[in-house]
C-alpha positions as CSV (number, residue, x, y, z in Angstrom):
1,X,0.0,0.0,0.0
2,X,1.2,3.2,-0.8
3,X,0.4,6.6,1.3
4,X,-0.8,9.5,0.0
5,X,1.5,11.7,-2.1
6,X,4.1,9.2,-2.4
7,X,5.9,8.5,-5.1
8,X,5.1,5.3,-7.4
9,X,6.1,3.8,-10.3
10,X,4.3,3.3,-13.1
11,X,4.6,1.6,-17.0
12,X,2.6,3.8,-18.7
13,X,4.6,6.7,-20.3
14,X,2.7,9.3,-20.1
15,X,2.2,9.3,-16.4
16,X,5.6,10.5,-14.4
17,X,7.3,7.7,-12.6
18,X,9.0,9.1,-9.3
19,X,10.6,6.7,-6.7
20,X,8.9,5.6,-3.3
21,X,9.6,6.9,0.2
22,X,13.5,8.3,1.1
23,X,15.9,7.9,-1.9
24,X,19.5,8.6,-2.1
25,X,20.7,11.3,-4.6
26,X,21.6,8.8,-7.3
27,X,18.2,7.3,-7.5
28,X,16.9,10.6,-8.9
29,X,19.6,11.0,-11.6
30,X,18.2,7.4,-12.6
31,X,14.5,8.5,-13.0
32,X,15.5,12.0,-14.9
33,X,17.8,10.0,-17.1
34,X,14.8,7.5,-17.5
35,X,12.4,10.6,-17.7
36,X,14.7,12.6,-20.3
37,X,17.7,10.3,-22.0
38,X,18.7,13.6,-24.0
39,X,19.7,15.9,-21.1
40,X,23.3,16.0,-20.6
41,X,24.4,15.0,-17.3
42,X,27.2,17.4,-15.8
43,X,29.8,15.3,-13.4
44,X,30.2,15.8,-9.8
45,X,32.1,19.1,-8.5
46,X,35.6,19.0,-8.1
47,X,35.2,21.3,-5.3
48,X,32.7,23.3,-2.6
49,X,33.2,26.4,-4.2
50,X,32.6,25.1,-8.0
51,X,29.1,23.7,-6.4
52,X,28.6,26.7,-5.2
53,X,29.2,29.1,-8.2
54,X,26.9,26.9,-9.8
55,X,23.7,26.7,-7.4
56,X,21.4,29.9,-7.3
57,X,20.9,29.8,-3.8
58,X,22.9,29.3,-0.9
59,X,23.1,25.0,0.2
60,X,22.8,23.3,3.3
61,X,26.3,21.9,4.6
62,X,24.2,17.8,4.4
63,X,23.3,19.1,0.8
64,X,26.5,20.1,-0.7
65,X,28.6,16.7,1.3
66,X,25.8,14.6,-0.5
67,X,26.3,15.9,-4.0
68,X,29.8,15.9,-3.5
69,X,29.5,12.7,-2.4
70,X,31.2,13.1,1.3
71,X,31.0,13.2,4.8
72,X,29.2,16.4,6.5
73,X,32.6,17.1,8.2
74,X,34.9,17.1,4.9
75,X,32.1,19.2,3.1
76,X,32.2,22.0,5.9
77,X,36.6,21.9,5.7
78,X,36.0,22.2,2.1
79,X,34.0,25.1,2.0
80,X,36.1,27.1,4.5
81,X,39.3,26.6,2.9
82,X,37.2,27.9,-0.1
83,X,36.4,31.0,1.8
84,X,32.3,30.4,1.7
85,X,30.4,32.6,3.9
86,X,28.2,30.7,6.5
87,X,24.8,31.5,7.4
88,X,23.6,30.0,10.5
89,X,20.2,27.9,10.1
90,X,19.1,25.9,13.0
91,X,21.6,22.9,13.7
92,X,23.2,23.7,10.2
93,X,24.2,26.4,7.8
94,X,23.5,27.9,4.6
95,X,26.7,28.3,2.6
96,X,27.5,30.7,-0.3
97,X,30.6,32.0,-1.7
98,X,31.5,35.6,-1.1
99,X,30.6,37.2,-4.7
100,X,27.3,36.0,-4.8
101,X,26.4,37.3,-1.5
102,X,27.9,40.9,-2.3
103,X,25.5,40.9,-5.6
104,X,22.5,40.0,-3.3
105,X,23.0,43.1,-0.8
């Protein structure tokens, strides 16, 4: 049985096909490269500050070490040694990198 407003999966093609319950990162580059084979798929970030040049907002410490692909504790080195400014949010912070916060003041 499936709760309400989860995700399931489906064979028809027109109706959009979205994975059940908690999923790692990786499961939803399967379903978009499932959904649309044409996109091109850009590889990981070589850095904190690349990922952060990129995104249009500022990103949670967990969210930048999972796209990264590492632990919370090497995400946060990697964004100070890259000089990203740190916005406290409850337990966590929202990182940017010092240019885009000058443009947004």
């Amino acid at each position: 049985m499936v709760a309400a407003g989860a995700w399931s999966r489906c064979s028809s093609p027109s109706t959009p096909t979205r994975p059940a319950g908690f999923q790692p990162a990786q499961a939803y580059e399967v379903a978009v490269a499932n959904l649309a084979p044409n996109l091109p798929r850009r590889e990981p970030p070589a850095s904190a500050a690349e990922l952060l040049a990129w995104a249009p907002v500022p990103l949670a410490t967990q969210e930048i070490a999972v796209v990264m692909g590492v632990e919370r504790a090497e995400a946060e080195a990697s964004l100070r040694a890259a000089g990203a400014l740190a916005e406290p949010a409850g337990s966590d912070r929202f990182w940017s990198l010092a240019a885009a916060h000058s443009r947004a003041a």
